[in-house]
LODRENZA-908831 format. One line per 2 residues: number of its first residue (from 1); for each residue x, y, z of C-alpha. Coordinates in pm, 1 decimal, padded with zeros to 6 digits, always signed. Layout:
NUM = X Y Z | ...
***
This chain:
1 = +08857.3 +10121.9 +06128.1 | +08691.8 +09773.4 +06041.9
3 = +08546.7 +09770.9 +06396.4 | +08394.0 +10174.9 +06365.5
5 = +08308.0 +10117.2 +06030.5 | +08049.0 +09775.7 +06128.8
7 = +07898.9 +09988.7 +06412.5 | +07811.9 +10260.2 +06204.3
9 = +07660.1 +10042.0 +05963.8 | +07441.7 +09863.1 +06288.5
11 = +07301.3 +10206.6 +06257.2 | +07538.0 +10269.6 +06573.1
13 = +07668.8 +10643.8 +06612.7 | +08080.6 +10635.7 +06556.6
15 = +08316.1 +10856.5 +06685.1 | +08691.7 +10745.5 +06587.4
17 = +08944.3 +10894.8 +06752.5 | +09360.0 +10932.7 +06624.4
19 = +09625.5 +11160.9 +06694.1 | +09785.1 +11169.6 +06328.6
21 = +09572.2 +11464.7 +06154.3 | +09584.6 +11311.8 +05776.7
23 = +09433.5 +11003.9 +05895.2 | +09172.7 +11174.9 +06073.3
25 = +09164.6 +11407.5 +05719.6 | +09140.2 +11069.2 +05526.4
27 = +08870.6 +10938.3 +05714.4 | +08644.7 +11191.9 +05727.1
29 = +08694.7 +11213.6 +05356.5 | +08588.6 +10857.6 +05333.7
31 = +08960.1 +10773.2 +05232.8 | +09030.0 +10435.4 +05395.5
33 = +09390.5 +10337.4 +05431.2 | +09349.7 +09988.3 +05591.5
35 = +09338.9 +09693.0 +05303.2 | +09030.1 +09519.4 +05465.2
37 = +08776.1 +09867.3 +05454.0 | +08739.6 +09971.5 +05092.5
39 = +08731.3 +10352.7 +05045.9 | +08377.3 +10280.2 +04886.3
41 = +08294.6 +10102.6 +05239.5 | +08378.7 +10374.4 +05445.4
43 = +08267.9 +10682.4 +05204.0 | +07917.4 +10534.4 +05232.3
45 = +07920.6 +10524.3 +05636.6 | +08085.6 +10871.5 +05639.8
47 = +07770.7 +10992.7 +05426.0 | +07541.7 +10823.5 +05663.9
49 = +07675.0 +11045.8 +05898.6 | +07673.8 +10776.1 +06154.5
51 = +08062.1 +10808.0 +06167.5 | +08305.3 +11070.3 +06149.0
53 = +08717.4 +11090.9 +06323.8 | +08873.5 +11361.9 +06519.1
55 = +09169.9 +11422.5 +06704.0 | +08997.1 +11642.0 +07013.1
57 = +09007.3 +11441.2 +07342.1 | +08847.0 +11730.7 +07487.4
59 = +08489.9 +11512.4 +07301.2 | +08589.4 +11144.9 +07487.8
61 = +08331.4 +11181.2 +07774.0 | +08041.5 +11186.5 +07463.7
63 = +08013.7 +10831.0 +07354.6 | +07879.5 +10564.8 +07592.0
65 = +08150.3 +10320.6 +07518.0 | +08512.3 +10386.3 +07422.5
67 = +08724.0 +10107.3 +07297.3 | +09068.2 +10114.5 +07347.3
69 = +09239.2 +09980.9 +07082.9 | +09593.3 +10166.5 +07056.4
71 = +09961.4 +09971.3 +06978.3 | +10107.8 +09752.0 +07196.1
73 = +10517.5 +09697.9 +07054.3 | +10797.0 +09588.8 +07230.6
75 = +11079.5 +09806.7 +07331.8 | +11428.9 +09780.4 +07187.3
77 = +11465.7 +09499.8 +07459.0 | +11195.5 +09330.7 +07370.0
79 = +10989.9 +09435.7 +07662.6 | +10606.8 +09536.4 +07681.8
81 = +10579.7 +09864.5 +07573.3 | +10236.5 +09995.0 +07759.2
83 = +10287.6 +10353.0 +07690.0 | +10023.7 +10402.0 +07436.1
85 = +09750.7 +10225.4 +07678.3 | +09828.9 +10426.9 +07983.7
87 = +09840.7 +10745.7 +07820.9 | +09485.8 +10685.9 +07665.7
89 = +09393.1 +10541.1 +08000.8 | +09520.2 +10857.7 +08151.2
91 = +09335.4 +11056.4 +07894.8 | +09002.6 +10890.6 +07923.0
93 = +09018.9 +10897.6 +08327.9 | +09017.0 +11308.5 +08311.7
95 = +08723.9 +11315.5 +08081.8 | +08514.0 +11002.1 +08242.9
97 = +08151.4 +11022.7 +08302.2 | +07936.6 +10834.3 +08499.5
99 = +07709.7 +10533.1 +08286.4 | +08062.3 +10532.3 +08016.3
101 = +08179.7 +10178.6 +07944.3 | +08539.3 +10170.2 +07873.4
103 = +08666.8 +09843.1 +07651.8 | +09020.2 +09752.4 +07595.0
105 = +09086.2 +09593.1 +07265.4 | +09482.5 +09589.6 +07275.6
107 = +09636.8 +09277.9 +07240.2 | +09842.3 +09228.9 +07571.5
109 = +09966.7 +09027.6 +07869.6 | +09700.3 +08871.8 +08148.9
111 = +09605.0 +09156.8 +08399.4 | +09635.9 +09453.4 +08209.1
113 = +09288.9 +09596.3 +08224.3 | +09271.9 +09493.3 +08570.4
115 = +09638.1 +09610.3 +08726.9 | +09702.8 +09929.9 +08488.3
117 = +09409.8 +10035.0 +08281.0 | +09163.4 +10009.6 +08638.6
119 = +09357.7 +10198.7 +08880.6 | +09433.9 +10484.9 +08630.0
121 = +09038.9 +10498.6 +08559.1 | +09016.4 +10496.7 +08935.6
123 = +09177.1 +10829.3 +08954.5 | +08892.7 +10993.7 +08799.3
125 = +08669.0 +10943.9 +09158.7 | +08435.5 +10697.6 +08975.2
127 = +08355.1 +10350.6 +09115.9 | +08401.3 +10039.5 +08836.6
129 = +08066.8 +09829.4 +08835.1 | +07864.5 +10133.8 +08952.8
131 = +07981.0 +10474.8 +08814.9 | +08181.2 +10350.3 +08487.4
133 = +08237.4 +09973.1 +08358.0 | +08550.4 +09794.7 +08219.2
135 = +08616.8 +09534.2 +08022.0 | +08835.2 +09368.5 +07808.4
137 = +08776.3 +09221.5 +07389.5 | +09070.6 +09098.7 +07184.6
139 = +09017.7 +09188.0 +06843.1 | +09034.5 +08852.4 +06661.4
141 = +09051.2 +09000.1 +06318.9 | +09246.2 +08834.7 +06063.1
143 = +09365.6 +09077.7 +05788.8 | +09242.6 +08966.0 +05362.4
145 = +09048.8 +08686.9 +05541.1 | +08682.2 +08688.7 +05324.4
147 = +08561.8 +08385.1 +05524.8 | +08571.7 +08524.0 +05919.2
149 = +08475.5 +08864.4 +05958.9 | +08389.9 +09080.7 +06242.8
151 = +08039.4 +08918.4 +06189.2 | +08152.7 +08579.2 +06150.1
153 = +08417.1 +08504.0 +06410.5 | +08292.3 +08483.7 +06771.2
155 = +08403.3 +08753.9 +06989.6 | +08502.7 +08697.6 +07366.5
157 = +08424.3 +08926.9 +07665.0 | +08549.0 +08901.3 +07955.3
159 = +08416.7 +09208.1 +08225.1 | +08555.0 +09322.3 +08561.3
161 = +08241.2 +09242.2 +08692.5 | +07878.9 +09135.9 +08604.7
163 = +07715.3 +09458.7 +08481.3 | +08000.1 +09530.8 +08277.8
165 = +08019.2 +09189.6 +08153.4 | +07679.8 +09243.8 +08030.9
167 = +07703.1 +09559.8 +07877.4 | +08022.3 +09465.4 +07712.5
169 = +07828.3 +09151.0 +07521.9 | +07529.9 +09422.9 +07456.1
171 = +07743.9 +09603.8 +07286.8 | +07934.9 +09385.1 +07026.9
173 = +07622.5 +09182.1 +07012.9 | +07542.4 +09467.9 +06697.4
175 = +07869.2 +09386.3 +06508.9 | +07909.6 +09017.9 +06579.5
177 = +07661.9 +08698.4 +06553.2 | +07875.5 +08478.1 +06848.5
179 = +07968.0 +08609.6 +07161.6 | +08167.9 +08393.7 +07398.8
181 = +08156.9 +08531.5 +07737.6 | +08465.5 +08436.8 +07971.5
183 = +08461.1 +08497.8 +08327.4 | +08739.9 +08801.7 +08387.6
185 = +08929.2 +09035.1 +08177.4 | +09275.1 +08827.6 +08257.2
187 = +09129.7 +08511.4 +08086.3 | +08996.5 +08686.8 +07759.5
189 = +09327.6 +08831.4 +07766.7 | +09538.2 +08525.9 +07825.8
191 = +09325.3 +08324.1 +07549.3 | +09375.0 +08625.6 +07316.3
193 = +09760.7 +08564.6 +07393.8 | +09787.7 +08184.8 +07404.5
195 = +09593.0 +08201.3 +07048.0 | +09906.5 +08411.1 +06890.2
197 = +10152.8 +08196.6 +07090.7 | +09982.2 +07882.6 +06988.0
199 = +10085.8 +07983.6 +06577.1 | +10402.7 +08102.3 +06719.0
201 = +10523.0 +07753.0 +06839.2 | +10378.7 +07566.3 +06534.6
203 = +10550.9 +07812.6 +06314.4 | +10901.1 +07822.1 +06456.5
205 = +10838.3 +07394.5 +06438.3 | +10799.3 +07378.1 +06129.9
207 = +11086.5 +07671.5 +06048.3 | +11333.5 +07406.2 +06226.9
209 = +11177.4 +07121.4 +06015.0 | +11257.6 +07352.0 +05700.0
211 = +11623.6 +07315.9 +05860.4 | +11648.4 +06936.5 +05907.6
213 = +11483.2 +06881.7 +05590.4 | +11768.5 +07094.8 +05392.3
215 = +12014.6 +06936.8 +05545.8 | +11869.8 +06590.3 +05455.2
217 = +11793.0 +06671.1 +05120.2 | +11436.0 +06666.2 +05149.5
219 = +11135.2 +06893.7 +05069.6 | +10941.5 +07040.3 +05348.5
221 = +10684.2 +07131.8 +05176.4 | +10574.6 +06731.1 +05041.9
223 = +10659.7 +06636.2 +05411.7 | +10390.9 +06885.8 +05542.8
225 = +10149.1 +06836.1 +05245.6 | +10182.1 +06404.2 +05292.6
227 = +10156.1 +06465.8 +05693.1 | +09879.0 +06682.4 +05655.9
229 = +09671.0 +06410.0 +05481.0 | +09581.8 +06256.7 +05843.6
231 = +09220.7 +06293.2 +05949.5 | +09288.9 +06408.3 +06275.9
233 = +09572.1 +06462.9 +06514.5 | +09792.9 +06699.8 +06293.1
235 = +09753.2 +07072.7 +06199.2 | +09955.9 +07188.9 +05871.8
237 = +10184.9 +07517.0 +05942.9 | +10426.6 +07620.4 +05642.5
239 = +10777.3 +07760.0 +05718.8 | +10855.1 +08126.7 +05599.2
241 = +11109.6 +08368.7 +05645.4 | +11012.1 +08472.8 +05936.3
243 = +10675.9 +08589.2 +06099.1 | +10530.5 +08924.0 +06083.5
245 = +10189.8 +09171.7 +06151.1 | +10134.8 +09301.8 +06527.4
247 = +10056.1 +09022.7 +06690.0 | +10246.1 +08683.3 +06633.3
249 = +10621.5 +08855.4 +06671.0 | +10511.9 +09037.6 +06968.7
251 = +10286.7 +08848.4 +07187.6 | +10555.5 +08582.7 +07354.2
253 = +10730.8 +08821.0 +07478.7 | +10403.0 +08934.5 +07666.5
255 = +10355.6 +08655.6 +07810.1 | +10705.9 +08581.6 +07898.6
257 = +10680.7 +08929.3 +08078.9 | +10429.1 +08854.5 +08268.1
259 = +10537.5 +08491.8 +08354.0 | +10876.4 +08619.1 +08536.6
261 = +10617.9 +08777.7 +08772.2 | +10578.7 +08453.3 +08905.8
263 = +10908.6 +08293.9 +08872.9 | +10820.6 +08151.4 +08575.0
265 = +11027.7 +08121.4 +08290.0 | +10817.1 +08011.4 +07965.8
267 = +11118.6 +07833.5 +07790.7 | +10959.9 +07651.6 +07468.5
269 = +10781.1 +07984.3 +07379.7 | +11021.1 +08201.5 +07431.8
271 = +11267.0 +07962.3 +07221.4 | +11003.0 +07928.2 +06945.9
273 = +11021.7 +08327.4 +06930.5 | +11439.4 +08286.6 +06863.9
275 = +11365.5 +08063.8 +06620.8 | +11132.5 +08275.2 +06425.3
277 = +11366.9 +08570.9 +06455.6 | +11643.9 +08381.6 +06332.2
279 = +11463.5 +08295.3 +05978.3 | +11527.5 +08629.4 +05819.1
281 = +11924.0 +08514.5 +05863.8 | +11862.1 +08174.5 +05774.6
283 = +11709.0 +08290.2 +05467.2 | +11966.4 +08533.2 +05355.3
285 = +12251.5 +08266.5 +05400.7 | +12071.5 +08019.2 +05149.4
287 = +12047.9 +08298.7 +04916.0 | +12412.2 +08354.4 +04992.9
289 = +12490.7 +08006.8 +04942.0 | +12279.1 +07945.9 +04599.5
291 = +12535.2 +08272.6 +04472.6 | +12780.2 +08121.9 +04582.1
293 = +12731.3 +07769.5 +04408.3 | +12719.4 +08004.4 +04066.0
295 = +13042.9 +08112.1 +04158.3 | +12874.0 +08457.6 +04222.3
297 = +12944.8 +08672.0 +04561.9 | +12671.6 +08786.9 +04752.7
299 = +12864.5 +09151.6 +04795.6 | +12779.8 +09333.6 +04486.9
301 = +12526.1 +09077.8 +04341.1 | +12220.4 +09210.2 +04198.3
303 = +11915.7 +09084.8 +04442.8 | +11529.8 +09117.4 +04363.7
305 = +11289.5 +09027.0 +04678.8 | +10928.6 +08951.4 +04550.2
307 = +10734.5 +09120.5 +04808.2 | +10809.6 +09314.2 +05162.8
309 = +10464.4 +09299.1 +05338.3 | +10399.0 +09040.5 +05589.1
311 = +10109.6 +08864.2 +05440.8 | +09970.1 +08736.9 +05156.2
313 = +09750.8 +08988.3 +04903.4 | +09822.5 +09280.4 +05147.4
315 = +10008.5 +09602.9 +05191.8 | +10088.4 +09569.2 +05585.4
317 = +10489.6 +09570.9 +05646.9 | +10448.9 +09571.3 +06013.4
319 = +10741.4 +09331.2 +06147.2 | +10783.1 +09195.1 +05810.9
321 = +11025.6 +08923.9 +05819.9 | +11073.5 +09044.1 +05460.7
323 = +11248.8 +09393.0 +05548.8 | +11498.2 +09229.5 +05765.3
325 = +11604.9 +08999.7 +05483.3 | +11647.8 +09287.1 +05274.6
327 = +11848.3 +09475.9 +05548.9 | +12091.3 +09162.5 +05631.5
329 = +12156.4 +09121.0 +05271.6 | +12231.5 +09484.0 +05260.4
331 = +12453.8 +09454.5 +05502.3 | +12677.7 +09186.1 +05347.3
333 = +12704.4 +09475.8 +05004.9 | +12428.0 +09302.3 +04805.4
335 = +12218.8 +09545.9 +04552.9 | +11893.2 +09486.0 +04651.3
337 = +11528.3 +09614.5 +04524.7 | +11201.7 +09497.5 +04590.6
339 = +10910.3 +09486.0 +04348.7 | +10542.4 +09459.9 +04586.2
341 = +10220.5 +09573.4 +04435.3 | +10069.1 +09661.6 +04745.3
343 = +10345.4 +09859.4 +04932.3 | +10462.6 +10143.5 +04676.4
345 = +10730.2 +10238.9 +04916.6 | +10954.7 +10136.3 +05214.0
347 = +11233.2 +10238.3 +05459.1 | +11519.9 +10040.2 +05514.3
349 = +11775.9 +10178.9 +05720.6 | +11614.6 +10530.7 +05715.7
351 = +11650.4 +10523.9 +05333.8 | +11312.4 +10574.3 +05106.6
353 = +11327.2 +10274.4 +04850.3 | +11002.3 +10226.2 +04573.0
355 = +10898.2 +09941.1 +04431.9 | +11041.4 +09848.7 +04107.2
357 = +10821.6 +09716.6 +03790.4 | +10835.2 +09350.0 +03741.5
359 = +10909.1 +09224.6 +03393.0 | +11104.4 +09015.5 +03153.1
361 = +11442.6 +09241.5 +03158.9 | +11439.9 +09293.7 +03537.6
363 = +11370.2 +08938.3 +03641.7 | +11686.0 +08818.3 +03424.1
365 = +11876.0 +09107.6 +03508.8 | +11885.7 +09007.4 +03841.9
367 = +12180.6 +08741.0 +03988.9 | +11880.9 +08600.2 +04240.6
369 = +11517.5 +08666.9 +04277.5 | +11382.7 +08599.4 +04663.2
371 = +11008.6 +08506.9 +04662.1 | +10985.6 +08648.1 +05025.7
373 = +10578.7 +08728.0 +05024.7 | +10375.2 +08483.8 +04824.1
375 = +10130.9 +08727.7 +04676.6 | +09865.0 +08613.8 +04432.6
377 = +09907.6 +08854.4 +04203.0 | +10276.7 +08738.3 +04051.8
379 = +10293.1 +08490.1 +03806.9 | +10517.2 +08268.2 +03928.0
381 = +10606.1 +08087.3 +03624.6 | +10702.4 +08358.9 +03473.7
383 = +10955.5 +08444.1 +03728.0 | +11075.7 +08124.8 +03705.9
385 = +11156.1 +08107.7 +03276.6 | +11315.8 +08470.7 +03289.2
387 = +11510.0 +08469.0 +03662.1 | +11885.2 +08295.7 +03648.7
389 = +11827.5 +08156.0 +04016.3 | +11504.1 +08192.4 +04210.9
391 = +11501.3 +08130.8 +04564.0 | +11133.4 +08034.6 +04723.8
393 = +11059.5 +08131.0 +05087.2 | +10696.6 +08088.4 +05067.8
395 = +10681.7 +07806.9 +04896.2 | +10464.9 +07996.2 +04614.5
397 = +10650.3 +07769.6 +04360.1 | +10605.7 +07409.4 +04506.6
399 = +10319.1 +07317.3 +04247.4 | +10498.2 +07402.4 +03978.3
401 = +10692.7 +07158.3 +03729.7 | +11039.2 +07150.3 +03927.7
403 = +11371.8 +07345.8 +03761.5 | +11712.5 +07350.0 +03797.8
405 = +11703.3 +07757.8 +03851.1 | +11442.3 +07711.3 +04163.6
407 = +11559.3 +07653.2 +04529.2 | +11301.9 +07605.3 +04802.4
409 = +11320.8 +07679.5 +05192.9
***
């Protein structure tokens, strides 16, 4: 949506395409449901009627370019799951017209536009560089961040060949001031990868500094905020419960994937991934652990987690670490409710659960409250005068005059 919505605003016609009929509904009714297009945003373009959704594939040979830019998960062994990019591959090859440029967006492992999403465009009896062009644009958009935009942050290209290298830069040279041409699909797809991987590693580091620095009685968050006073040579990550959104979770197994191709095995990503998976159980055994020092059992105790989305000031839950924390706590008979402005509702364990209010006689009614999301909107010295215990994940609480109630990853 952020991407249709700029191009219909570069006076660009915009045809979105979904399967799920009340987004399509939504959108046409100017009703945005993603946090970084305000329904005002999108209303406006839908007037200009330089953009409107559908859910007819029997329309894809219209537009000039298509971008691909469909889910890429992991299977239940933590596999690439290409599914959703063949079977729009599939669906764009029996509809493709000659002059269409075809752009993948999907984040993904080196040599997908090249070794699945080519061949299956092959099938239509078109010839890439002449009949129909390819190439391939990671999406580089960070969700709530004001200062990069779509505008702002420079966009690679990377196309299977020359003309569609150029008409790929044409194209997002409307929406975006910097575009950084590379010289294949694989390598604007391995950079797209290696960027995600890259906050992977630092994050799981500084996750097993959190560790150390419990077990030496030290706070991580001084040790980062002292080390981060050097000029140059050091980049400041903070720990967390975990790591969340589509992209960081997901992405070294893509690459790991794609290195056992070669006999590779990518060992310190792959182990930085474990570590980042493991935080959701790390965190619910200090919680455990702080109960447990009041004498109180985590099986029946009454638990409050401060937020389930993934990120700061937003309503996306996608691989929140936050959900598993509530699910593992579950687990071991804890009573636990959430309170998140942004995400009314949430499954856990195929059960609907809302958001509860946050005040004065739930915060002390609680045995611990679990700062698990760090949004802006809590006051967190509130939550500190009224909770008996208060457990701090995010570190949301580190500025604050310290208490004997407060623990901190």
């Amino acid at each position: 949506m952020p991407f249709a919505v700029a191009f219909a605003e570069a006076d660009i016609p915009v045809l979105g395409f979904d399967i799920q009929p009340h987004r399509v509904e939504a959108f046409n009714e100017g009703r945005s449901y993603v946090a970084d297009v305000p329904s005002e945003r999108l209303a406006a373009a839908v007037r200009t009627r330089r953009i409107r959704a559908t859910g007819d594939r029997s329309l894809l040979s219209e537009p000039d370019a298509l971008i691909v830019c469909v889910p890429t998960p992991l299977t239940k062994n933590r596999e690439p799951d290409l599914s959703y990019v063949i079977q729009e591959s599939e669906e764009i090859a029996r509809r493709l017209r000659s002059g269409q440029l075809v752009v993948l967006m999907s984040t993904t492992f080196p040599g997908t536009t090249e070794e699945i999403v080519l061949p299956i465009l092959s099938q239509s009896g078109l010839q890439v560089e002449r009949d129909f062009f390819l190439a391939y644009c990671p999406e580089r958009l960070d969700p709530g961040n004001r200062a990069f935009t779509i505008r702002t942050t420079p966009r690679l290209v990377g196309g299977i060949g020359p003309v569609s290298a150029r008409l790929v830069r044409a194209l997002y040279a409307h929406v975006t001031d910097q575009i950084v041409p590379v010289g294949s699909p694989r390598i604007a797809e391995m950079a797209k990868v290696f960027e995600n991987v890259f906050r992977s590693v630092n994050i799981a580091l500084v996750n097993e500094l959190a560790q150390l620095c419990e077990k030496m009685g030290l706070s991580v968050w001084q040790v980062i905020e002292a080390a981060a006073t050097k000029p140059y040579g050091f980049l400041p990550f903070w720990p967390g419960p975990g790591v969340g959104g589509h992209c960081i979770p997901l992405d070294p197994y893509y690459l790991a994937s794609k290195a056992r191709e070669y006999e590779f095995h990518t060992r310190f990503i792959e182990l930085a991934a474990d570590i980042n998976e493991q935080m959701p159980h790390y965190v619910a055994r200090r919680v455990a652990d702080l109960l447990n020092g009041r004498r109180k059992s985590v099986s029946g105790a009454r638990i409050l987690l401060l937020g389930v989305a993934y990120k700061r000031d937003l309503g996306d839950i996608r691989e929140s670490p936050a959900l598993r924390v509530f699910s593992v706590l579950r687990s071991w008979g804890a009573e636990v409710s959430y309170h998140d402005p942004y995400v009314p509702e949430v499954r856990v364990s195929g059960e609907r659960i809302a958001s509860v209010p946050l005040d004065r006689e739930r915060l002390s009614g609680a045995d611990c409250v679990v700062i698990t999301t760090d949004h802006g909107t809590v006051d967190y010295a509130e939550v500190i005068a009224h909770a008996p215990v208060v457990f701090d994940a995010r570190g949301a609480t580190r500025h604050l005059s310290s208490a004997p109630n407060v623990a901190r990853l």
